[in-house]
N, C-alpha and C positions, 0 to 999 in steps of 0.2 A: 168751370164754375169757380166765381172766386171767392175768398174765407170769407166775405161782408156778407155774399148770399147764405152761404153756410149755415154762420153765425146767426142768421137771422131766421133762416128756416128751421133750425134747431132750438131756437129760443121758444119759436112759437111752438112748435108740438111738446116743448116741454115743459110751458103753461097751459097748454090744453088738457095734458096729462096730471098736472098737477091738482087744477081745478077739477078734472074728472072723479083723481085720487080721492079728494076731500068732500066730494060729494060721496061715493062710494064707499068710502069712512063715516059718514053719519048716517045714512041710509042703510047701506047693506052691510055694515060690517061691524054696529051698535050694539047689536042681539048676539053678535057670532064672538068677539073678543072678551078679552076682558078690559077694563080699563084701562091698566096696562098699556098692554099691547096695542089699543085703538091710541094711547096717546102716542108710541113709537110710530105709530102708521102716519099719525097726523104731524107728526114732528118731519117725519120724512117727505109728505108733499109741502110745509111751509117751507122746508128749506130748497126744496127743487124749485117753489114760487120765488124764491127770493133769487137763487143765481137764474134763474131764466131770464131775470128781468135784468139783474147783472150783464149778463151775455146779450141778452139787448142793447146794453148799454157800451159794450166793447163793437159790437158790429157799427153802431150808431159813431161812434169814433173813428171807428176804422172808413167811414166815410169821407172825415172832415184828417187823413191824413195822405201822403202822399204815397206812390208805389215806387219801390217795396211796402208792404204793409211793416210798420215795426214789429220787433220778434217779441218785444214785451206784452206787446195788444195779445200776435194771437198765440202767446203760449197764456196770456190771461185768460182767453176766450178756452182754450182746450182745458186748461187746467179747471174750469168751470162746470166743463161738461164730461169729464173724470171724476169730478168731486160728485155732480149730482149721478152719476152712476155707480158707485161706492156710497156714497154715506146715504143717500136715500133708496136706494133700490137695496143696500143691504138693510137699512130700517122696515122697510118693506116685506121683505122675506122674511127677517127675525118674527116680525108681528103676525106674520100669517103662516109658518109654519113653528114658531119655537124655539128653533134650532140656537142654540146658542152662541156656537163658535160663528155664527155671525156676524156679532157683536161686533168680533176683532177685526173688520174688515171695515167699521164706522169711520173710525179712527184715520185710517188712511185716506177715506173722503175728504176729509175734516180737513184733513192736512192740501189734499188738491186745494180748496178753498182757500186757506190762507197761503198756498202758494198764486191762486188764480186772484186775489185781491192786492199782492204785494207787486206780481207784476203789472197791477193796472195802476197803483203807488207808480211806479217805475217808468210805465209810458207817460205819466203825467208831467214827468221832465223832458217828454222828447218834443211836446206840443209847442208852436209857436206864438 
């Protein structure tokens, strides 16, 4: 299988998940948080919403370039889906158990992201 199916099957189940999240944050999870905590949960599936669609967008490229795929695309595409595995899945757990020293692991997400945006900067000079 190659990174553009990947990338695309990953994108999808990580907006499906996201929208799940966000329904599941206003529904089930309204009475049981605090305020707080419901906004870290919701902060966590917008930004999963947001690079999903990102990662959409690198697979979508990786269409219209030739093989080898460039290594800018798919370390944009991984670093995407790193980031949305640290910085919202540790939002997620913060919010739903407390745990603090979570927190410290946002951070690192945060960072796949502006790492997974600068290389998509980067393949934007390799296009024709």
């Amino acid at each position: 299988m190659d990174v553009t199916r990947i990338f695309l099957a990953i994108a999808g189940i990580l907006g499906a998940i996201s929208v799940m999240a966000g329904a599941f944050a206003s529904h089930a999870l309204k009475e049981q948080l605090s305020e707080k905590a419901l906004a870290i949960f919701e902060t966590g599936a917008r930004y999963q919403m947001y690079h999903a669609l990102a990662l959409l967008l690198v697979a979508l490229l990786l269409t219209r370039t030739d093989s080898p795929a460039p290594l800018a695309l798919v370390t944009s595409g991984f670093a995407f889906v790193a980031g949305v595995a640290l910085f919202s899945g540790s939002l997620y757990a913060l919010s739903l158990t407390g745990i603090k020293w979570l927190g410290a692991i946002t951070p690192v997400g945060g960072a796949a992201f502006i790492l997974g945006w600068s290389c998509l900067v980067a393949a934007a000079w390799s296009f024709k």
